[in-house]
C-alpha positions in Angstrom: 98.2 150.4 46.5 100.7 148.0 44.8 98.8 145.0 42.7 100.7 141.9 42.3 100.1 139.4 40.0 101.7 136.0 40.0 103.0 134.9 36.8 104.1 131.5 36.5 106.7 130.7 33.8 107.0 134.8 33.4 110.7 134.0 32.4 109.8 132.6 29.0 108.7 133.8 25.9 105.1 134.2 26.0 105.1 135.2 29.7 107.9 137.8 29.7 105.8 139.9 27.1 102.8 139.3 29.3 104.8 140.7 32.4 104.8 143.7 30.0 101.6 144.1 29.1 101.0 143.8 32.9 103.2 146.9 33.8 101.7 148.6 31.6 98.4 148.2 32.4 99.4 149.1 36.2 100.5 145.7 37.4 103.4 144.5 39.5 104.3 141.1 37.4 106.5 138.7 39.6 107.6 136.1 37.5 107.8 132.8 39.3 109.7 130.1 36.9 112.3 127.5 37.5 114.3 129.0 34.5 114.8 125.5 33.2 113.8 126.9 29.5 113.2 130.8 30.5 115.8 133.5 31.1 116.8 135.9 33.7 117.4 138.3 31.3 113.8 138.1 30.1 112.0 139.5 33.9 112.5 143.5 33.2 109.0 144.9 34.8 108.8 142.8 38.4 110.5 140.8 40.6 112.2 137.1 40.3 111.0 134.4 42.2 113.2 131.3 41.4 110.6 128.2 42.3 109.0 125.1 40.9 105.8 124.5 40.4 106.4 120.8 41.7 107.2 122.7 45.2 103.8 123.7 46.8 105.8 125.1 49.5 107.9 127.6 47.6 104.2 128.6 45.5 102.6 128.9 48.5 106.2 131.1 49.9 105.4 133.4 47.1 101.8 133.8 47.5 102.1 134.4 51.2 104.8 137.3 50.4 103.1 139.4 47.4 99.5 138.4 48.4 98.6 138.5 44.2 95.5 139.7 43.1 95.5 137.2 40.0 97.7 134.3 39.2 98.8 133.9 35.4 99.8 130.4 34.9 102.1 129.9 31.5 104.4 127.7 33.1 104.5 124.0 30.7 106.1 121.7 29.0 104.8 122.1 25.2 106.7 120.0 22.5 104.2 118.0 20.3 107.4 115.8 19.7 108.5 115.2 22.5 104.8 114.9 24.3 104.3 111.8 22.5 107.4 110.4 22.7 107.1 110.9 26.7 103.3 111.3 27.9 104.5 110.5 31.6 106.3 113.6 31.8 103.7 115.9 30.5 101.0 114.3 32.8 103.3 114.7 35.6 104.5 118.5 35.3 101.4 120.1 33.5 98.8 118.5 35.5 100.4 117.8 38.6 102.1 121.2 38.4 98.6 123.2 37.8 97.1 121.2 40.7 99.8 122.4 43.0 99.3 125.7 41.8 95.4 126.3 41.3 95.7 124.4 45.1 97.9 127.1 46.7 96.3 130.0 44.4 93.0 128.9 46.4 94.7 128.4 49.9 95.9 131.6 49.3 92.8 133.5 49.5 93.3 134.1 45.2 89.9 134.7 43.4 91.1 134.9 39.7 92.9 132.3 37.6 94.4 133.3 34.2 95.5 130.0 32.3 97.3 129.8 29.3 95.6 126.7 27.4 96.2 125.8 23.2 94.3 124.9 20.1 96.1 121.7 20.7 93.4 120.8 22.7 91.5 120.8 19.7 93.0 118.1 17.8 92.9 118.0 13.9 90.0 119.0 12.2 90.5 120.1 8.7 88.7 123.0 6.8 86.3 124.1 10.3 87.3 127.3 12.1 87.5 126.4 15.5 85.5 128.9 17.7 85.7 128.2 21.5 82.3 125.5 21.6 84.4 123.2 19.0 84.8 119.6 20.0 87.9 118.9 21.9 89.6 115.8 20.9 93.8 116.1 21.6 96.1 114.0 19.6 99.2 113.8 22.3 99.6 114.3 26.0 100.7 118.4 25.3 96.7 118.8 24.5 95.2 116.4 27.0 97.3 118.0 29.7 95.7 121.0 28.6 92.2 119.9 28.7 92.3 118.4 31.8 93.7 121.6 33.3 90.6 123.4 32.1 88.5 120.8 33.5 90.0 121.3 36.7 89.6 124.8 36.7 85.9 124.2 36.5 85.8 121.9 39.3 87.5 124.3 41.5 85.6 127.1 40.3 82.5 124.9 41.8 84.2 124.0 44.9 86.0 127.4 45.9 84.6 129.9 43.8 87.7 130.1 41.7 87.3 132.3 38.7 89.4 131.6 35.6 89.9 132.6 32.1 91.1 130.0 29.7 92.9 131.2 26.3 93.2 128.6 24.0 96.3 130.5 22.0 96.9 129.5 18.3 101.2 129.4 16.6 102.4 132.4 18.5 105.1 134.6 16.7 107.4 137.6 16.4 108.9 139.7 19.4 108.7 142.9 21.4 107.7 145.9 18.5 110.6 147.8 21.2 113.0 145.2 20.8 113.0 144.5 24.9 112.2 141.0 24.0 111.7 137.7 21.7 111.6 134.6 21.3 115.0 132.2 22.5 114.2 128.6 22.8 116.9 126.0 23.5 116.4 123.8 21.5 114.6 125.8 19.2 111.0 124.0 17.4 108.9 127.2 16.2 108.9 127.5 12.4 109.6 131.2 12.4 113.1 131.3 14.2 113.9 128.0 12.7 113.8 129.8 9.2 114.7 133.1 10.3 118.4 130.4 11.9 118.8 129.0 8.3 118.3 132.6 6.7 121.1 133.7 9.2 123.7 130.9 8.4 123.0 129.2 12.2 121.4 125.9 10.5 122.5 124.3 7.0 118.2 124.6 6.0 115.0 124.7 7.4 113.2 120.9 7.3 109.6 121.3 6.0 107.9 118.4 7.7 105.3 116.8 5.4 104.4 117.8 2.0 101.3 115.2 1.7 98.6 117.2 4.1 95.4 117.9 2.7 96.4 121.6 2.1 96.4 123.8 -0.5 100.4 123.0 -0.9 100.0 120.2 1.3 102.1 121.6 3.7 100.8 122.2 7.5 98.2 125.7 8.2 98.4 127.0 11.1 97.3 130.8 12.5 99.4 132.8 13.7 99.1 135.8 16.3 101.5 138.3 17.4 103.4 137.7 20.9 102.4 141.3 22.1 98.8 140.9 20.7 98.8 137.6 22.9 99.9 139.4 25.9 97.8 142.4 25.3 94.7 139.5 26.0 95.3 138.6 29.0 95.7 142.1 30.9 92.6 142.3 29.3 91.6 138.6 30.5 92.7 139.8 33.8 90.5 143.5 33.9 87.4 140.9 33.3 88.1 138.7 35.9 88.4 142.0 38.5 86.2 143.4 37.0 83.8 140.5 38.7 82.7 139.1 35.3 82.0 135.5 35.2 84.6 132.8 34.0 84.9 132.1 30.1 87.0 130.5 27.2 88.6 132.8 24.7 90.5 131.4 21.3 93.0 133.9 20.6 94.7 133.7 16.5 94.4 136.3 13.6 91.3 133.9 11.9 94.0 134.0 9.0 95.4 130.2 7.9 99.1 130.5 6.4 100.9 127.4 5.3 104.9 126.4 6.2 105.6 127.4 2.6 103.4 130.5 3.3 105.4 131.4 5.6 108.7 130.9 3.9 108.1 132.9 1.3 106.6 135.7 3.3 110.5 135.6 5.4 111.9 135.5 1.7 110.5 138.6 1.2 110.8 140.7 4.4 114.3 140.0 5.4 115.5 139.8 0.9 117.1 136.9 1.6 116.8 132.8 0.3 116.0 130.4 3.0 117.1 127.2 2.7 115.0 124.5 2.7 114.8 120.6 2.8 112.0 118.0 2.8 111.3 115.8 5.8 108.6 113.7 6.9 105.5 114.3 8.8 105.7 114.4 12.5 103.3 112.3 14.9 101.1 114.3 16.3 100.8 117.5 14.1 97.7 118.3 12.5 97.1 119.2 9.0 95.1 122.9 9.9 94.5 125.1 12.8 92.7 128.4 12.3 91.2 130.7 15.0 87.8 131.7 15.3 88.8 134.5 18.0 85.6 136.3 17.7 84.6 136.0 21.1 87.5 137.5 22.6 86.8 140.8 20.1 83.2 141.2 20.9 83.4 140.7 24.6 87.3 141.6 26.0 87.4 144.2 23.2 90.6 142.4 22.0 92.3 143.4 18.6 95.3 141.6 16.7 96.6 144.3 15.4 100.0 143.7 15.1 99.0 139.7 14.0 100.0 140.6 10.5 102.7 137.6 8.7 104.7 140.7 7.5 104.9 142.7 11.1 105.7 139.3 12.8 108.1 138.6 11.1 109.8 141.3 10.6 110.1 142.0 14.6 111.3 138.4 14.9 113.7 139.2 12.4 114.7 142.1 14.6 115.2 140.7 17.4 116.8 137.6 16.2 119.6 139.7 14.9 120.4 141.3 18.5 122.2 139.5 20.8 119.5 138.0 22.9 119.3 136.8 26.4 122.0 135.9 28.8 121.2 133.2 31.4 
């Protein structure tokens, strides 16, 4: 018997490699995205649906025609930048957009929930590894839209039963070990293709913003974890749910804290090349450190980041980045 699985935003970068890890694991993925920031190109293991989630009728259209087993919901808007710049917008698509969905999941006769949540909803909190219980305190609308998702998620869990599994990612990084996929942003705000563009020639340098954090180089640490590690999580995320466990939070990062300069010297090394840098300002919004406690997820989903290494994610974002990429 054929097991769908709705994956909303499954044209993007994050939920393209979970439609693999889907496949893999036995799973028709049907990607459901407006392909406002995704790419055809990126849905290789299921089928297309073209939809918003603003249109409860085409969510509930697709529901009604694959009858999923799970919905996967990646589908967001998610620049720190531009989130507090323009909270109205993020209040209005992530929050209004999960409502439609978690709404039609539920009308829909769905019983398990996989959201994709951040460490954004975490806030700044220098020098503490954040484990799942930490205190969460957002510092733009991108995080609070987040929180309040998960908070709806409980209520509907005590109104309708609905099961969920919230995974608060860390930075993600690299690409498809197999070279199927990566990471294409337009425009593009992730520090490892920014670099990996000005070790290529696309962009004159790569602006470090902030030199003045409380760091060890007083540039920004963040943790990183691999793409396919990420997506590996949530098949696993999903064989709990199934499996009739009960719902739960799960952090998901390496536990490993790597500066922006960190980082730069580590894509110095793997792809032998200078990258060109300048110095900018801080950004509102951007915390000094983010590191992962992901223990949780290893003792109880069984969950391993083993390809969460700096060098391996780089290097496989250096791979793909020198391919051609997706077509729209």
């Amino acid at each position: 018997m054929t097991k769908h699985v709705l994956v909303t935003g499954g044209a993007g970068y994050v939920g393209s490699h979970a439609c693999k890890a889907l496949a893999a694991a036995g799973y028709v993925p049907v990607a459901f995205d407006n392909l406002s920031t995704g790419w055809a190109g990126a849905v290789k293991f299921g089928p297309l649906v073209q939809g918003d989630l603003a249109d409860r009728a085409a969510l509930d259209r697709a529901i009604a025609d694959y009858a999923p087993v799970a919905v996967m919901h990646f589908a967001a808007l998610s620049l720190v930048g531009e989130a507090m710049r323009d909270p109205g917008t993020y209040w209005r698509a992530n929050v209004l957009g999960a409502l439609n969905l978690i709404e039609a999941a539920v009308a829909g006769g769905v019983a398990a929930f996989i959201f994709s949540s951040t460490c954004a909803t975490f806030g700044d909190q220098d020098g503490v590894v954040l484990t799942e219980d930490s205190l969460q305190k957002p510092l733009n609308a991108y995080g609070a839209s987040k929180r309040a998702i998960e908070d709806m998620l409980r209520d509907f869990q005590a109104s309708h039963g609905l099961r969920h599994v919230i995974f608060r990612y860390f930075n993600v990084a690299g690409a498809d070990p197999e070279g199927a996929l990566g990471e294409q942003h337009v425009p593009e705000t992730h520090l490892i293709p920014l670099l990996l563009d000005a070790v290529a020639g696309k962009r004159p340098a790569l602006t470090v913003y902030g030199s003045d954090y409380p760091t060890s180089d007083g540039t920004c640490v963040r943790d990183y974890v691999h793409v396919t590690d990420l997506a590996e999580a949530h098949a696993l995320g999903l064989k709990w749910l199934l499996d009739g466990r009960e719902s739960r939070a799960f952090n998901l990062g390496s536990g490993h804290g790597f500066s922006v300069r960190q980082v730069i010297e580590a894509a110095r090394h793997i792809t032998n090349r200078d990258v060109p840098v300048v110095e900018g300002g801080r950004r509102a919004g951007d915390a000094a450190s983010l590191v992962s406690g992901s223990q949780r997820a290893t003792t109880e989903l069984g969950w391993q980041p083993r390809h969460s290494s700096m060098q391996q994610m780089i290097a496989d974002a250096w791979r793909w980045h020198q391919g051609k990429g997706f077509d729209r």
